[in-house]
N, C-alpha and C positions, 0 to 999 in steps of 0.2 A: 449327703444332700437330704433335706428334711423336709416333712410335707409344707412346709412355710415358707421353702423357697425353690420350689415346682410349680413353674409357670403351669396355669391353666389354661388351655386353646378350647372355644366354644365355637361349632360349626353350628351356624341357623339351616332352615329347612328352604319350602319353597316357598318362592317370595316372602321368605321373613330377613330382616336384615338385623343388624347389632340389638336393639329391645327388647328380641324374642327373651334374651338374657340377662335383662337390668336385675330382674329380683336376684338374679343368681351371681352379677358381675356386685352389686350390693352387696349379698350376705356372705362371699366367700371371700372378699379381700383381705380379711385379716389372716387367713390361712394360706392363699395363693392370690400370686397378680395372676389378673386375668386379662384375655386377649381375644377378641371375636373376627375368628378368621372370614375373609370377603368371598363368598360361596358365587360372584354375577361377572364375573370373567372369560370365565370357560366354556364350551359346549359338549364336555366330555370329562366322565368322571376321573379318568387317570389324569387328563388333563388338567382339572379342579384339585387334586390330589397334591401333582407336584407344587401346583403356585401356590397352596397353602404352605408347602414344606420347604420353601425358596422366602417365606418371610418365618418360620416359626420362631422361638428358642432352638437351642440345639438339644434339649432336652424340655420334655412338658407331657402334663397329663391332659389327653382329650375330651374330650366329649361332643358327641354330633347328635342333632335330631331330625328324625325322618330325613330328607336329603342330604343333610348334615352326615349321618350315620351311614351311608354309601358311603361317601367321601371319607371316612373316617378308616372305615373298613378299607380302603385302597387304600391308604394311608400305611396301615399296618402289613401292607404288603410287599410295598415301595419301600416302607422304613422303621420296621418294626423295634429298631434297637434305639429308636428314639424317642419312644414313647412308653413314659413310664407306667401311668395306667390307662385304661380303658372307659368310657361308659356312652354305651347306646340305648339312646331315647325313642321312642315310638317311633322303631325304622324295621328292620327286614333284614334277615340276609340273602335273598331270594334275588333272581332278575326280574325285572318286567316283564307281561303277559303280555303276550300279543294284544290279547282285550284289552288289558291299560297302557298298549302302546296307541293303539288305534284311538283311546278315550284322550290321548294327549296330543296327539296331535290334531285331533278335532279340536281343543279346546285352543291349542296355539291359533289356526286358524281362527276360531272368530275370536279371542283376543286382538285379531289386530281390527277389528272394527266393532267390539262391544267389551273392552276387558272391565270396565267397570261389573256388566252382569257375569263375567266370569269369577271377577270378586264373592259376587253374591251369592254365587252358584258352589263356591269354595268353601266359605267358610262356615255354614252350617253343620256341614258333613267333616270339619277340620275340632268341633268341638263337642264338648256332651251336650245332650241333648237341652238340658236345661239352661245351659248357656247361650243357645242358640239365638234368643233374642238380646244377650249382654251388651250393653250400649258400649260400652267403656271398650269387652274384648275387641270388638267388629267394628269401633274405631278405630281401634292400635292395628286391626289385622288390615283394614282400609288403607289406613297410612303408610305399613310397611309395605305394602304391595302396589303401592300407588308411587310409592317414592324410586323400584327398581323396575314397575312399569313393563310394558307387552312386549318390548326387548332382549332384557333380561327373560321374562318368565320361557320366552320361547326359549332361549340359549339354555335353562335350568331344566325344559322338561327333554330336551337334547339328551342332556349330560345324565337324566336318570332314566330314559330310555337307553345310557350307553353302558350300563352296569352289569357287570357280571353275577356267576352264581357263587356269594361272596360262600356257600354252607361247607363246601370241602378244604378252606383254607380256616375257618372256626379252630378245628382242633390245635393250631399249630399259635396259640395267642399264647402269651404267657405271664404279660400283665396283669396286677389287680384288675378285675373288669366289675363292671355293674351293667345290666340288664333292667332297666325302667322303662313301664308303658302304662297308660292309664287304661284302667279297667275297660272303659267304653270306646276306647280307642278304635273307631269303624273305622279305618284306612289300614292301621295294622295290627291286627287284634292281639289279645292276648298270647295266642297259640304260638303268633309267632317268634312269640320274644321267649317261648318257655324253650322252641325249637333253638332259640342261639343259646341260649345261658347252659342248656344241658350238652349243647357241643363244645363251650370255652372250658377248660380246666380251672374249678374252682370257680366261674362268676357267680355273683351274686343277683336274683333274679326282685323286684321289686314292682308291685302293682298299687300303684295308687287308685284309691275309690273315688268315686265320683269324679272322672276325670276323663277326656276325651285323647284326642292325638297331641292337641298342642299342651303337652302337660306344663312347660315351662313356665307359663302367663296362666293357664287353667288352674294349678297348684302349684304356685310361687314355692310357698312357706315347706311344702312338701317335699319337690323336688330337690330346693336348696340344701335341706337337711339329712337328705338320701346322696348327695352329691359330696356333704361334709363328713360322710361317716368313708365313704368310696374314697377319699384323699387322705385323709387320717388313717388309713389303710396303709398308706407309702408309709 
């Protein structure tokens, strides 16, 4: 099997749905079909895990970002022999903190009677600082968040309040892996992605500059091309 015909599975984050991916579903078809697994079903990460792995290939390389990357990481736990590489984007290996348990479900509750300002309240801290007035970003992040809506987002901050401490099964990964975060990434800094790449055997650890959490739409051209050297790996 060749890297050209290794399905690629792409997990979106919170409230982001299949676009999070366009530049990446664009620039990598000719190496891998690609497939955006549906992250608004579940209220629980193992739960989110298995129904992604009940529609996959029976062989594919992953990639999740931020809530993506929890689901990802169960994933290689549930069925590590099915996944031939790895890459986690501006995610964590860590559980939830009681403080960011408690900041989520405050924020579930007044989404169900202001989620639009939950929007707004989101997405400046979801990007670099100088994107924070991007019309274009903070429409696409508007739309994807408007289209799975106070429903969804509750059922997703469920499932990533339902995560375990993914750092003591790190060591046992064995796939090509990659490690991407953007530099300015305020939700999951740097630190933390240098914390997994130096517990995975062999990942590759990758920091884009000038780039917030949501690197995918932040640095299309960047991420794609860190994403095309990570398969060409297989």
């Amino acid at each position: 099997m060749t890297s050209s015909s290794v399905p690629l599975l792409l997990l979106p984050g919170l409230l982001n749905d299949a676009r999070l991916w366009t530049a990446q579903v664009e620039g990598l078809s000719d190496i891998a079909p690609c497939v955006v697994g549906d992250l608004t079903g579940e209220a629980h990460i193992r739960a989110l895990a298995r129904s992604v792995l009940a529609r996959a290939p029976r062989e594919f390389a992953l990639a999740g970002l931020s809530m993506g990357g929890y689901v990802a990481l169960e994933i290689m736990r549930e069925s590590p022999g099915r996944v031939r590489a790895l890459a986690l984007l501006d995610t964590q290996a860590r559980p939830d903190t009681p403080e960011a348990s408690k900041n989520r479900r405050e924020q579930v509750q007044r989404a169900e009677t202001d989620f639009e300002g939950i929007i707004d309240t989101l997405f400046p801290r979801l990007v670099h600082p100088q994107r924070a007035r991007d019309a274009t970003l903070q429409e696409l992040f508007r739309s994807m968040a408007r289209t799975l809506g106070p429903t969804v987002f509750a059922r997703q901050q469920s499932a990533i309040m339902s995560r375990i401490d993914s750092r003591p099964f790190l060591p046992r990964i064995a796939c090509p892996t990659l490690v991407l975060c953007g530099r300015e990434d305020a939700v999951t800094p740097v630190a933390l992605h240098e914390e997994i790449a130096s517990a995975i055997p062999g990942a590759q650890l990758e920091v884009i500059d000038e780039c917030g959490h949501l690197s995918a739409i932040e640095q299309p051209a960047a991420v794609t091309q860190a994403l095309r050297g990570w398969l060409q790996r297989l």
